[in-house]
MARZA-514361 format. One record per residue (C-alpha): residue number from 0; x, y, z. Coordinates in Angstrom, 2 decimals. Each point is the difference from the previous one (the first is absolute). Layout:
N
+-----+---------+---------+---------+
: pos :    east :   north :      up :
+-----+---------+---------+---------+
: NUM :       X :       Y :       Z :
...
+-----+---------+---------+---------+
This chain:
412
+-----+---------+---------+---------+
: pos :    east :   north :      up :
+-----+---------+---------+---------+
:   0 : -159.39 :    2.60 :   44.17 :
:   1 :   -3.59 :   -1.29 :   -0.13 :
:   2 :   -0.55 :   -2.51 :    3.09 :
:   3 :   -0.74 :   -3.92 :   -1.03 :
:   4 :   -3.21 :   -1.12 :   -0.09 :
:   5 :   -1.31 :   -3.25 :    2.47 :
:   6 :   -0.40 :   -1.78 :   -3.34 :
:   7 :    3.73 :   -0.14 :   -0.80 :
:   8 :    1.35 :   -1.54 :    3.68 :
:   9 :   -0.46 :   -2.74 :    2.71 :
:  10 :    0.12 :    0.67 :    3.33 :
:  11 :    0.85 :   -2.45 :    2.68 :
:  12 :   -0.83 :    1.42 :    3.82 :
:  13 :    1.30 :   -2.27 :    2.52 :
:  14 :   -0.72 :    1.09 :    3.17 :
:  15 :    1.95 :   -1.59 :    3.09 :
:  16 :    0.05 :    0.10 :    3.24 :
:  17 :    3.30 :    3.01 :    0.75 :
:  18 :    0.15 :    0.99 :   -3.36 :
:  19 :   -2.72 :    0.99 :   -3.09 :
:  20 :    1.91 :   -0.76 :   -4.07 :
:  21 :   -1.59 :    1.04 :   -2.79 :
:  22 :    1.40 :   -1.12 :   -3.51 :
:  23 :   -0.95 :    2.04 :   -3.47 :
:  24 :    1.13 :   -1.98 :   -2.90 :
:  25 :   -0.72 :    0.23 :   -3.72 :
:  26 :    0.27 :   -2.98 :   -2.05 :
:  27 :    1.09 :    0.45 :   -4.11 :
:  28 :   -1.33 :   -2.53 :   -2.35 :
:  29 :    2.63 :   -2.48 :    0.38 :
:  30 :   -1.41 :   -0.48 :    3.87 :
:  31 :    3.24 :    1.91 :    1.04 :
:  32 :   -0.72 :    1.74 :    3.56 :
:  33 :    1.50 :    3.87 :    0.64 :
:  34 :   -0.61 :    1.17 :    3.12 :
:  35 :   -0.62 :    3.64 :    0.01 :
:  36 :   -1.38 :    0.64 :    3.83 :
:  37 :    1.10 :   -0.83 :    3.35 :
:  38 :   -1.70 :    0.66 :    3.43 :
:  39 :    0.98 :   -0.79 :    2.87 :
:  40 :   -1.40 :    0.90 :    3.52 :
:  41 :    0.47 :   -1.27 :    3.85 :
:  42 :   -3.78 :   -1.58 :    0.37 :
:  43 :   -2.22 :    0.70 :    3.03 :
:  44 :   -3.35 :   -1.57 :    0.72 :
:  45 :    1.19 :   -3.75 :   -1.03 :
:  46 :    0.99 :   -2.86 :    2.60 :
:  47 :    0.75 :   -3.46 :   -1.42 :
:  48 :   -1.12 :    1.02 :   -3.32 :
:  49 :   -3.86 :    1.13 :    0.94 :
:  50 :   -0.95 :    3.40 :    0.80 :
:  51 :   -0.55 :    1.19 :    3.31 :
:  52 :   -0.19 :    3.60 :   -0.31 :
:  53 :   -2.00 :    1.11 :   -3.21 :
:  54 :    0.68 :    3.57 :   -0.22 :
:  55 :    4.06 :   -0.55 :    0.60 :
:  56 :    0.35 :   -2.61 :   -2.94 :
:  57 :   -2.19 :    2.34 :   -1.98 :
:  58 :    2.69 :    3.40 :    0.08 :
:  59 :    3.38 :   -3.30 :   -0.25 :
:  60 :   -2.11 :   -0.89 :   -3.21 :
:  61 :   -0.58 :    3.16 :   -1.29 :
:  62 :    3.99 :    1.31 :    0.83 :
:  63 :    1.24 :   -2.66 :   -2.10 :
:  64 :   -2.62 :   -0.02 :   -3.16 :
:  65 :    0.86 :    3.57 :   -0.14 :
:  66 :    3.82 :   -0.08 :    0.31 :
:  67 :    0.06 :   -2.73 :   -2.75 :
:  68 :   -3.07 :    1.75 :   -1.73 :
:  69 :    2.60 :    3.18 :   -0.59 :
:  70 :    2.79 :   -1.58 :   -0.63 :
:  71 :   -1.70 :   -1.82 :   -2.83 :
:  72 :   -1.90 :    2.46 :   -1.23 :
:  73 :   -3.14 :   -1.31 :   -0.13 :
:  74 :   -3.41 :   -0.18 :    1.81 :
:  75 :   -0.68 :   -3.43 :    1.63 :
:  76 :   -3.36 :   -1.25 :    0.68 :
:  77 :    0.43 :   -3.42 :    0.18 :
:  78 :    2.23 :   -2.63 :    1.54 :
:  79 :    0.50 :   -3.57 :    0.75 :
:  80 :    0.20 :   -0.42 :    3.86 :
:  81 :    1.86 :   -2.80 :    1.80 :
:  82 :   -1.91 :   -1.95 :    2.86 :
:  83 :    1.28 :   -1.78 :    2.83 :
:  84 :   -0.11 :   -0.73 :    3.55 :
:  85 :   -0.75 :   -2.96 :    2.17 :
:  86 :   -3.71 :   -0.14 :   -1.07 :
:  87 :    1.20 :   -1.48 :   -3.13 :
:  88 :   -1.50 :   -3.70 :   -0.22 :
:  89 :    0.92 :   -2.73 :   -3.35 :
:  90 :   -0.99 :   -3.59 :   -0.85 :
:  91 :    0.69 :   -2.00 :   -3.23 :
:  92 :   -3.03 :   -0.99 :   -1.90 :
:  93 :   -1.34 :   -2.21 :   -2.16 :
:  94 :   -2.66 :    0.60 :   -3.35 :
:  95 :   -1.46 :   -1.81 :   -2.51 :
:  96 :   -1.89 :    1.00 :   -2.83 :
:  97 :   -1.33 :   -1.50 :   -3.76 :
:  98 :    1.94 :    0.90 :   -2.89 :
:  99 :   -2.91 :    1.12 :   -2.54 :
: 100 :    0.40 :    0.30 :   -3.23 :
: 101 :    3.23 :   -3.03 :   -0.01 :
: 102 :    3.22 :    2.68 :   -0.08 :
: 103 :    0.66 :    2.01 :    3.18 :
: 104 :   -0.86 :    3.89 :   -0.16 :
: 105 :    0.06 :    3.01 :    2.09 :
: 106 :   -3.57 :   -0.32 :    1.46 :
: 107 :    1.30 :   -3.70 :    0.67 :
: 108 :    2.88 :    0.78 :    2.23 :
: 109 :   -1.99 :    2.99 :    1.46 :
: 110 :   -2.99 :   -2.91 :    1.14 :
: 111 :    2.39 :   -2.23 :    1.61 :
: 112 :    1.68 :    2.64 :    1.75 :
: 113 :   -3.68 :    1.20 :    1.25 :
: 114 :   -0.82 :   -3.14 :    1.20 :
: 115 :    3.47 :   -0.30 :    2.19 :
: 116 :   -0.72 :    3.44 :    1.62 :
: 117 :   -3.15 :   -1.21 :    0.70 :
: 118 :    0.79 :   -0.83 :    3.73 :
: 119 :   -1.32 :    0.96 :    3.36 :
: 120 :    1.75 :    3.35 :    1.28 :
: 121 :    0.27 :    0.58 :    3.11 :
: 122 :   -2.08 :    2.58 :    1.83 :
: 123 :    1.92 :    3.67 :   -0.49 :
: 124 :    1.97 :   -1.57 :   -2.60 :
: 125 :   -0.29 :    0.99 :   -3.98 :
: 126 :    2.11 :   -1.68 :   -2.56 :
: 127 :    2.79 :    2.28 :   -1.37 :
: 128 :    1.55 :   -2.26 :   -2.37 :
: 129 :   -0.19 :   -3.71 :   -2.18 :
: 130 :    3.06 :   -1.05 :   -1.27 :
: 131 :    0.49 :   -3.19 :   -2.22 :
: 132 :    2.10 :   -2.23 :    0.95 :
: 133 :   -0.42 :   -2.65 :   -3.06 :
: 134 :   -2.86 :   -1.89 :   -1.97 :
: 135 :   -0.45 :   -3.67 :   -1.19 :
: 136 :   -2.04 :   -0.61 :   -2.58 :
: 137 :   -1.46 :   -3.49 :   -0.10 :
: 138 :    2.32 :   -1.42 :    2.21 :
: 139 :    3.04 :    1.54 :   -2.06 :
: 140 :    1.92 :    1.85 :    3.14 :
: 141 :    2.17 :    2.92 :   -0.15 :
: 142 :   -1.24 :    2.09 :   -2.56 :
: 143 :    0.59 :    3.89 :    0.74 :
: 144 :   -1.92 :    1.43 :   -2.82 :
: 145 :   -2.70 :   -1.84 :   -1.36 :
: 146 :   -1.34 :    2.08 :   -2.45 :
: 147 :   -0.38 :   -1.28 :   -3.37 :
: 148 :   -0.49 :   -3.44 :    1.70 :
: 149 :   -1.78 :   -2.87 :   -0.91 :
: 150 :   -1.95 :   -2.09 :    2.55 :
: 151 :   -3.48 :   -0.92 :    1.71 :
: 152 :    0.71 :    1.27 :    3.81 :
: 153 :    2.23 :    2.51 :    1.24 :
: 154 :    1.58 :    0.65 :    3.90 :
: 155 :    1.69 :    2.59 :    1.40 :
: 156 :    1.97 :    0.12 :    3.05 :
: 157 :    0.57 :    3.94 :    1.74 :
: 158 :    0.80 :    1.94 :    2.48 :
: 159 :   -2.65 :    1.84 :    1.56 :
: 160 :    0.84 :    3.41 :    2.45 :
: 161 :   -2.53 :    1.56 :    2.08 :
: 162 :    0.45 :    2.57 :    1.70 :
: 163 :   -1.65 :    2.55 :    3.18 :
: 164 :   -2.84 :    1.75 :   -1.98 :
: 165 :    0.04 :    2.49 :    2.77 :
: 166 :    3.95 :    0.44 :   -0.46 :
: 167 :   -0.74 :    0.63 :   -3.52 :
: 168 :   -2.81 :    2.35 :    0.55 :
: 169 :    2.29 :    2.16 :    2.17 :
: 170 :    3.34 :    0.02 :   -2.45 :
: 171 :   -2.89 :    0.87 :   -2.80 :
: 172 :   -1.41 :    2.81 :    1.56 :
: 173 :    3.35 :    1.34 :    0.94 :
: 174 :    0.70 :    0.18 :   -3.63 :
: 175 :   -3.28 :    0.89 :   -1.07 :
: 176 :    0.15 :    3.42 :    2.38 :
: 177 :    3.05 :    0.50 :   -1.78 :
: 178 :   -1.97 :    0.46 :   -3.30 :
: 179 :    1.54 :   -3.29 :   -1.45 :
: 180 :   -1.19 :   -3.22 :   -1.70 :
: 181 :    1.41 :   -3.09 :    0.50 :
: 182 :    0.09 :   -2.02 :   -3.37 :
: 183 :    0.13 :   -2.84 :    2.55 :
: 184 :    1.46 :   -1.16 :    3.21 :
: 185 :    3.12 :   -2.79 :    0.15 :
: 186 :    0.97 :   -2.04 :    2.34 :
: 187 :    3.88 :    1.32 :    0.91 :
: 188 :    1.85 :   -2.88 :   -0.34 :
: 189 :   -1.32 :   -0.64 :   -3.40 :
: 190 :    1.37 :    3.58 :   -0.96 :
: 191 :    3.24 :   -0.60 :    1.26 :
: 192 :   -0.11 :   -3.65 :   -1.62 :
: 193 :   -0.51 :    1.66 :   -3.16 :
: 194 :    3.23 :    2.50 :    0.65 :
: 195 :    2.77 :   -1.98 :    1.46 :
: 196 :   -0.55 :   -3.63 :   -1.07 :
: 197 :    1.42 :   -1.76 :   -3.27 :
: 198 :   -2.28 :   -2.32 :   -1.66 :
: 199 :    2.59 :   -2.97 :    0.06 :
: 200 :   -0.09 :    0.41 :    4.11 :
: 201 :   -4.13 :    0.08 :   -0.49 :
: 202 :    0.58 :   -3.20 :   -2.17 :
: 203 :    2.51 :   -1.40 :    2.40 :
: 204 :   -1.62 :    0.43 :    2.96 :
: 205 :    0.53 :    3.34 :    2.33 :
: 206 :   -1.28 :    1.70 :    3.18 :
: 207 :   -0.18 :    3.61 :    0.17 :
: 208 :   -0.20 :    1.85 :    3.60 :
: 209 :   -0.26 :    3.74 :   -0.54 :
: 210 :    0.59 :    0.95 :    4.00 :
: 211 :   -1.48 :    3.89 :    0.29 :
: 212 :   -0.37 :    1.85 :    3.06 :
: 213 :   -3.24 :   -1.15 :    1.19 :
: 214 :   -0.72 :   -3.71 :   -1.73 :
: 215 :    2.41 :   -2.69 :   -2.04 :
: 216 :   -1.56 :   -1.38 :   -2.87 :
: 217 :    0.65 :   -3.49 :   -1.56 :
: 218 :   -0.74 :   -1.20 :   -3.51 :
: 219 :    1.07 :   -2.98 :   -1.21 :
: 220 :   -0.11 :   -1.44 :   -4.35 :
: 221 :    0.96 :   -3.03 :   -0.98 :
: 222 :   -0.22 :   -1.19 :   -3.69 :
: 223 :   -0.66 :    3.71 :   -1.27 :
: 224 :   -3.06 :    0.47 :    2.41 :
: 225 :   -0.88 :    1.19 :    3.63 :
: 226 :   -0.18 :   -2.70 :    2.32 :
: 227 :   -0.79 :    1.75 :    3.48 :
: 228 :    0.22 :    3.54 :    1.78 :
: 229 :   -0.38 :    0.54 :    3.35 :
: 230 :    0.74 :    3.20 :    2.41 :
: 231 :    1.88 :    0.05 :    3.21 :
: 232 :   -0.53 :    2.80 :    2.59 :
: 233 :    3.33 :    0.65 :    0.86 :
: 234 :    2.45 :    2.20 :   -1.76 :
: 235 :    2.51 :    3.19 :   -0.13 :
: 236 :   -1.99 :    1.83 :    2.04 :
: 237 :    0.08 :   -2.59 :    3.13 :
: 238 :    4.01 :   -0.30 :   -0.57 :
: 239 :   -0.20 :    4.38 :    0.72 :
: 240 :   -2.47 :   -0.87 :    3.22 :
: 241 :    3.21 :   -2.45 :    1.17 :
: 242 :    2.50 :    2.75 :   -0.63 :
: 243 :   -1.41 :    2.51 :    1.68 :
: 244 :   -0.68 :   -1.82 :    2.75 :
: 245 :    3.11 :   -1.74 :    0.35 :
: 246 :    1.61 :    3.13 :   -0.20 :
: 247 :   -1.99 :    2.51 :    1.65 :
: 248 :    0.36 :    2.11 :   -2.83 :
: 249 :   -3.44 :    1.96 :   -2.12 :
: 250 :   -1.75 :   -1.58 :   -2.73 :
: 251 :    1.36 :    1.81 :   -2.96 :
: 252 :    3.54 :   -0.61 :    1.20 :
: 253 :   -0.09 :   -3.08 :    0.34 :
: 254 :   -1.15 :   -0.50 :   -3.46 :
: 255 :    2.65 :    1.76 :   -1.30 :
: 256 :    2.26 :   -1.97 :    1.73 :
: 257 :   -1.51 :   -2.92 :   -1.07 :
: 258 :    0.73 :    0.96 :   -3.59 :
: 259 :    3.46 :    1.24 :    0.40 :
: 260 :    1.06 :   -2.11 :    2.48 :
: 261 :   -2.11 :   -3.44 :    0.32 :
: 262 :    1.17 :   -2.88 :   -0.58 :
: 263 :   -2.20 :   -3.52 :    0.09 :
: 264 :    3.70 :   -2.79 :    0.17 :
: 265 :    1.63 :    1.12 :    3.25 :
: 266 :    3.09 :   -1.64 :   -1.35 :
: 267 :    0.10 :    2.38 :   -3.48 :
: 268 :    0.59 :    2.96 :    3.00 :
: 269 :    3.44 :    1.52 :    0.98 :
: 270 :    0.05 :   -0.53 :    4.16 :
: 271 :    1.72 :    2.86 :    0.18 :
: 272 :   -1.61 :    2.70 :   -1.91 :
: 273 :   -1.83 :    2.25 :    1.43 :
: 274 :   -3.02 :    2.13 :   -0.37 :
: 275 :   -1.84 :    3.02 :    1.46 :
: 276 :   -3.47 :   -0.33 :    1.61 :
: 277 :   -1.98 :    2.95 :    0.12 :
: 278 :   -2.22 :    0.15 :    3.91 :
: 279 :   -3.31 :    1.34 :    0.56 :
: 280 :   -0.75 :    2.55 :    2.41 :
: 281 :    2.73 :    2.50 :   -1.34 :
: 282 :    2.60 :   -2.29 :    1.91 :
: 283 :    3.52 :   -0.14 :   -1.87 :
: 284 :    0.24 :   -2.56 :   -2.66 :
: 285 :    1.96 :   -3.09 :    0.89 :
: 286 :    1.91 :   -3.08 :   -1.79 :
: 287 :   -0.38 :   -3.23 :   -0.40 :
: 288 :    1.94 :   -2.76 :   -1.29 :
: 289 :   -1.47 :   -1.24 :   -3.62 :
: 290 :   -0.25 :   -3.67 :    0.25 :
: 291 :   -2.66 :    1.14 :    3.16 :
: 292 :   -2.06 :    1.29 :   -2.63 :
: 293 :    0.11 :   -3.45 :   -2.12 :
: 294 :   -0.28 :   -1.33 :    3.39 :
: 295 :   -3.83 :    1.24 :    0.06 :
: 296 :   -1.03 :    0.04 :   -3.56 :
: 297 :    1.15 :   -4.01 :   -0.95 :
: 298 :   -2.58 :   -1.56 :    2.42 :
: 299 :   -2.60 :    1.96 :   -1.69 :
: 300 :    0.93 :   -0.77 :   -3.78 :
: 301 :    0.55 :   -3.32 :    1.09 :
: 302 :   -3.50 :   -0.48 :    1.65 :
: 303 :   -1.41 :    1.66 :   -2.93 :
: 304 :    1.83 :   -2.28 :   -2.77 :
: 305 :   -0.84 :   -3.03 :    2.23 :
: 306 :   -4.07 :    0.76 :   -0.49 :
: 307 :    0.73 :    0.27 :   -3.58 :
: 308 :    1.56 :   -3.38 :    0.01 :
: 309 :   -3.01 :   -1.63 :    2.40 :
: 310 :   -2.40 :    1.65 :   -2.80 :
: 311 :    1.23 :   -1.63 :   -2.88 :
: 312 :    0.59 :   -3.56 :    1.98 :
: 313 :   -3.93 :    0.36 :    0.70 :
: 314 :   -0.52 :    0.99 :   -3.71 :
: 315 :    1.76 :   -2.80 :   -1.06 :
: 316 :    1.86 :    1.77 :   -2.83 :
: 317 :    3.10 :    0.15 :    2.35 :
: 318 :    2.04 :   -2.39 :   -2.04 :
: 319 :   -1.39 :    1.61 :   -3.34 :
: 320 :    2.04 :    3.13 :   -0.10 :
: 321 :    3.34 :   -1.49 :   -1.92 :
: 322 :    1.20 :    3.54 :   -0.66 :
: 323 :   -0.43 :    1.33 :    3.40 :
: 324 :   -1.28 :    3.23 :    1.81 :
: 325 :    0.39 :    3.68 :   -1.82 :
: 326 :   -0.81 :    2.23 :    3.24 :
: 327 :   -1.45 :    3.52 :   -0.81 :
: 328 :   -1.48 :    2.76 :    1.80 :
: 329 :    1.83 :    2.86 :    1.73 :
: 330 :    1.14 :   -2.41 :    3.03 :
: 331 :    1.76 :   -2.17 :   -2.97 :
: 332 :    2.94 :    2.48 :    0.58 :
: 333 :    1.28 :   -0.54 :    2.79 :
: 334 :    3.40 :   -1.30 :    0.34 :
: 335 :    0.26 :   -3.61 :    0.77 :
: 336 :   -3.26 :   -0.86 :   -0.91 :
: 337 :    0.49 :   -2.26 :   -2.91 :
: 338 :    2.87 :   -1.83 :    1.63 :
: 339 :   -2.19 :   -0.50 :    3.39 :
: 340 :   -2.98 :   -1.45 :   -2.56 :
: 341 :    2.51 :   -2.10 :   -2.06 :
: 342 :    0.75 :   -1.22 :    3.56 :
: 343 :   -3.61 :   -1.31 :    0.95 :
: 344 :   -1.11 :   -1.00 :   -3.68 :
: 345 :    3.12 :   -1.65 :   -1.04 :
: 346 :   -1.32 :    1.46 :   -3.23 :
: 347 :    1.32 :    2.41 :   -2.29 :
: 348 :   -0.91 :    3.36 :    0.74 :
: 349 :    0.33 :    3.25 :   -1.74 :
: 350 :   -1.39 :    3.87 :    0.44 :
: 351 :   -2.55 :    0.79 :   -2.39 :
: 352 :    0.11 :    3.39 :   -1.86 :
: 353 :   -2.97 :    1.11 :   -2.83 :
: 354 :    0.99 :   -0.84 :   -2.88 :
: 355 :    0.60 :    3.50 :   -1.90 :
: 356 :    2.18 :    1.48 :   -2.38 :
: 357 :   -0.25 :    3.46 :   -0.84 :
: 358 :    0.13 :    3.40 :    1.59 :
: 359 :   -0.34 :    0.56 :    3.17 :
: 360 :    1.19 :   -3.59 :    0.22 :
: 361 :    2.76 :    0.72 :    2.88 :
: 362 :   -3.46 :    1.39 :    2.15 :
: 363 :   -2.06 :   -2.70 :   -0.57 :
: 364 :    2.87 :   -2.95 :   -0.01 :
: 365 :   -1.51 :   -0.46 :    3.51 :
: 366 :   -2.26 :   -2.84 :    2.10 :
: 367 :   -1.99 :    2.81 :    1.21 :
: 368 :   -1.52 :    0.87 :   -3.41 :
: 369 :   -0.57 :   -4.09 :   -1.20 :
: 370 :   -4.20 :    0.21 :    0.78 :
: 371 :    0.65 :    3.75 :   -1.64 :
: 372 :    0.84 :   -1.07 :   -3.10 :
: 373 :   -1.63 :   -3.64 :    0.13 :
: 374 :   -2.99 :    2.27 :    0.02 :
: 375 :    0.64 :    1.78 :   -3.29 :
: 376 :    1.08 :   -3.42 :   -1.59 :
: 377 :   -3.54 :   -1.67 :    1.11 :
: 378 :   -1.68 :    2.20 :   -1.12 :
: 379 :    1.61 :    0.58 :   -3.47 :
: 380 :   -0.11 :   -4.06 :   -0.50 :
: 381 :   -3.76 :    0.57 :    1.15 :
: 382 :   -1.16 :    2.53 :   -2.96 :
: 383 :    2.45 :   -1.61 :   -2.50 :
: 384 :   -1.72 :   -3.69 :    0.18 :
: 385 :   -3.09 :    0.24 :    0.14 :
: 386 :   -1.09 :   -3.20 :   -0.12 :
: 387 :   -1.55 :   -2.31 :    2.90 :
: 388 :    2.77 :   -2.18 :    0.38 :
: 389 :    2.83 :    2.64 :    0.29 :
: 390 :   -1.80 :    2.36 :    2.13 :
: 391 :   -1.21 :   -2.85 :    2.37 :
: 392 :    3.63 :   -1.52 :    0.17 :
: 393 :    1.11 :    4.08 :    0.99 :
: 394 :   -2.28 :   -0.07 :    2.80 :
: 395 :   -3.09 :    1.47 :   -1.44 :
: 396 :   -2.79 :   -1.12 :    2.08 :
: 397 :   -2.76 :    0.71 :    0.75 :
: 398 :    0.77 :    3.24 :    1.97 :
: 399 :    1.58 :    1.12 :   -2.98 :
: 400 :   -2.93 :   -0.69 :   -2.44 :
: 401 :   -1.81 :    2.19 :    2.00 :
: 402 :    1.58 :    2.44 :    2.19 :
: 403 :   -1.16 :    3.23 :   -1.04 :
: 404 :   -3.62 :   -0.99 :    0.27 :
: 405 :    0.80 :   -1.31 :    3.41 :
: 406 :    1.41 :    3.06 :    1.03 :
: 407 :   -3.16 :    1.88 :   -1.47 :
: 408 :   -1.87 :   -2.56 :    1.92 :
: 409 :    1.61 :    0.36 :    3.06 :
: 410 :    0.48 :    3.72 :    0.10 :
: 411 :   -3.14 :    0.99 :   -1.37 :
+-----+---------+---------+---------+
């Protein structure tokens, strides 16, 4: 059977900070997504969503494009890449621009979007994305497409994410030693945005946290667009450190005893169950009582879910988010989590899954895949609309417009 060419598949690479995903989907002309690949490998190299070690995130990379490379059967050799990490910076802006010719067009909305970008970056700092948030249109408010418009002088309110152009560099070169393209880099929580949220909760009013090993990531929409994202340093990973600690017990066990036996609402634990602890030093294994384990891991989620909260009260969009929280992100399953976070919020709170229906749907039915395939789905949306508008409102900015020539400049 001859092997698929590039031409025919997206690839979404999301590379994390204990595990590498990479997602190869074909899309038929109905925009109906098959996933045909999976990879899947433990990462090394990454801390808090930045490389540290370039030549061990370079062989996690490459295990995982190949497993889902033969498994698809197909040669990748490019990918959309998810960014994240505490370097991540956003501000709402504000642009303003003529309407030409009387009737709003594409080089119209592309102007006033140019002139909100233009901003003062900080030093180190490139912008990754612009993202509309709405346009008025001589003082007639609200409007979320104004193509085809009629007016004199059009605004534009967005959402403008810079990011660590060192980071960037790093995660680029990685890829690029890999003898990969990236079609363009995305800011993770926009992925996952585009995988487990429903448009009426964007239109409502929703935060997302997608809570990985290394970082949590917050995106917030109200009225169909993104409001703020922000990135807080503490995740999955630092519940593990506790664990093990706590414990005295190695690294890897006490992540898999995190998974199998972690829970973040002491109260949801039997007091009376209990559960073996392997030792280090080739001493025998011991037990513990369960709820000792909750006993650890609840202060943690709760400290985490507690930033979350003082980040959207500084926002401001706190009281904005009528349909609650959708928590992603591999630390998203972990038993008592939404009940703890219904808790704090007094908000409703669900688990957020990608949105997928198809085969290998009971694989991917999982948080850990949601910037996966919110990779695939950007960048489909992305080559299907072509226009300005849509591509801006994706996320296209201005690292997208150009990101292969950066990388030629960069690398060359």
């Amino acid at each position: 059977m001859a092997k698929k060419s590039q031409d025919q598949v997206l690839v979404g690479l999301d590379i994390g900070t204990t595990k590498v995903l990479v997602i190869v989907a074909e899309f038929n002309d109905q925009g109906s997504m098959k996933i045909i690949g999976l990879g899947h490998h433990h990462a090394k190299g990454m801390k808090k969503g930045v490389v540290s070690d370039i030549e061990s995130t370079v062989q996690s990379i490459q295990k995982a494009v190949e497993e889902a490379s033969l498994m698809a059967n197909c040669n990748i050799g490019s990918v959309y890449v998810g960014i994240a990490g505490a370097h991540i910076r956003s501000i709402n802006s504000h642009g303003v621009a003529a309407i030409k010719s009387g009737e709003v067009d594409q080089g119209d909305v592309q102007r006033v979007l140019d002139a909100a970008r233009a901003l003062a970056v900080p030093n180190g700092q490139r912008i990754l994305h612009v993202l509309p948030q709405d346009f008025s249109i001589d003082e007639q408010q609200g409007i979320h497409d104004p193509i085809g418009m009629s007016g004199v002088r059009m605004e534009a309110g967005v959402h403008v994410i810079t990011g660590s152009n060192s980071a960037a560099q790093n995660i680029m070169k990685c890829i690029r030693c890999c003898g990969l393209e990236v079609n363009d880099l995305v800011l993770e929580q926009i992925a996952s945005s585009e995988s487990v949220l429903t448009y009426d909760e964007k239109d409502l009013g929703v935060c997302m946290v997608d809570i990985g090993g290394g970082t949590t990531d917050i995106a917030v929409y109200h009225d169909g667009f993104i409001k703020h994202t922000a990135v807080i340093p503490i995740a999955g990973d630092q519940v593990t450190n506790d664990v093990a600690i706590a414990l005295n017990t190695p690294r890897t066990a006490a992540e898999d005893i995190k998974k199998r036996y972690g829970n973040a609402l002491i109260q949801m634990v039997d007091k009376h169950q209990e559960i073996e602890i392997p030792s280090i030093g080739g001493r025998p294994p011991r037990t513990l009582l369960r709820w000792a384990l909750a006993e650890v891991i609840e202060p943690r989620i709760d400290e985490l879910m507690v930033l979350v909260q003082a980040e959207l009260s500084r926002s401001g969009f706190l009281d904005m988010i009528g349909s609650g929280i959708v928590l992603t992100g591999g630390t998203s399953r972990l038993e008592g989590i939404v009940e703890l976070t219904e808790e704090i919020f007094h908000l409703p709170v669900r688990q957020g899954l990608p949105d997928y229906r198809g085969n290998l749907e009971q694989s991917v039915r999982n948080p850990i895949y949601s910037t996966g395939i919110g990779l695939v789905k950007y960048g489909y949306a992305r080559q299907s609309r072509p226009s300005p508008f849509l591509n801006e409102s994706l996320g296209k900015g201005s690292m997208g417009r150009s990101v292969k020539g950066w990388v030629r400049s960069v690398f060359s």
